[in-house]
Steps between C-alpha positions, in 0.01 A plus 500: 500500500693416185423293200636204522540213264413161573493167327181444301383214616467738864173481372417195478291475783305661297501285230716731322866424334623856359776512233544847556560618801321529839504848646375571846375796676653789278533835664245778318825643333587176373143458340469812347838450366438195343149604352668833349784296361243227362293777324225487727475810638628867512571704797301781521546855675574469837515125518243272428517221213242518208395188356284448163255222628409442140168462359300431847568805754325344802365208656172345376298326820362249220856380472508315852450124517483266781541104486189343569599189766390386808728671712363803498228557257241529785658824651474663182295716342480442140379732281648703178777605718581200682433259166550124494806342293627101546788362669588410187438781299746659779703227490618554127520849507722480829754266316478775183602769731804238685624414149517903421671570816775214522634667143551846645669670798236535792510724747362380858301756719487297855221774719237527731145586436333652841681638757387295829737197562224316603313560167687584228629277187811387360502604117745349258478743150701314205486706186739542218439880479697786723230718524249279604731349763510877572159533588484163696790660705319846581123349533612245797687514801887468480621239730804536722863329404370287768162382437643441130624204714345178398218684296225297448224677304141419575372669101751414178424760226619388178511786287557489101320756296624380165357162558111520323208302603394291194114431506536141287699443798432695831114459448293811682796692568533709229101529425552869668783651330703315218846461598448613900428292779576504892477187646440466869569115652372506899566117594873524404535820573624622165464751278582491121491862260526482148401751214540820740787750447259757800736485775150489792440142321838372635225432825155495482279563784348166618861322468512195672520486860466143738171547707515610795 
């Protein structure tokens, strides 16, 4: 598979019109090209790409947030790890992360998570960062030419680490760790990151999944 450039509003089912451009399913050579030629990494001895994560260099459990609404907030367990946040606390800092992403180029991971047909999860990754779309690529399964086919993912990751939670704003979600925050949605099925250069925070554990 090949990068390849589409239209920005290919996104828009997604509520997303991109100005830059809209780049699909990179090979793992394209990605690390594009991260070393960004200044994002440097290729180390015998191969693998080194990334500075910046001042946080791993994920913080506190960090995870799930929208309290009646869809699903009796199947979970909430607790410091599994906190509370509003729809509309998500809601704004959703549209934050949109209005980053429609400004940039964003690179478009389309993969499964679990390997059973009968189980497993469509995953749509959107981030604006190489590396992390590097990640997104090796941590899930690739699909075949032919299953990219129609791809209809069941999880949307939006991904933009330069975006900040702002707590006049966001409410609870930065009462953790200023400037971090991983926000898990479980009725729509969608997943926002902000603040969070660690490439494991690209998915958290406990992403959203319909109930089965």
């Amino acid at each position: 598979m090949t990068i390849t450039d589409r239209p920005g509003d290919s996104l828009a089912v997604h509520g997303l019109r991109v100005a830059g451009r809209v780049l699909r399913n990179p090979t793992t050579s394209q990605l690390y090209t594009a991260a070393i030629d960004r200044g994002e990494g440097l290729l180390a001895e015998d191969g693998p790409l080194v990334v500075d994560t910046g001042r946080f260099t791993g994920r913080s459990p506190k960090d995870k947030f799930v929208v309290h609404e009646p869809g699903s907030e009796d199947r979970i367990w909430w607790s410091d790890v599994n906190a509370e946040i509003s729809e509309e606390h998500f809601d704004g800092l959703r549209a934050k992360v949109v209005a980053h992403l429609e400004k940039r180029d964003v690179y478009v991971i389309d993969a499964f998570c679990g390997a059973d047909p009968k189980h497993r999860l469509a995953v749509r990754v959107l981030t604006t960062h190489p590396y992390h779309a590097l990640f997104a690529k090796t941590m899930f399964i690739e699909p075949a030419d032919a299953e990219l086919t129609g791809f209809e993912p069941d999880v949307l990751v939006l991904h933009e680490p330069e975006v900040e939670a702002d707590p006049a704003q966001d409410g609870k979600v930065v009462d953790q760790r200023p400037a971090a925050g991983v926000e898990v949605e479980k009725g729509r099925e969608v997943v926002v990151i902000v603040g969070a250069l660690v490439k494991n925070d690209v998915v958290t554990p406990g992403a959203p999944a319909p109930h089965k």
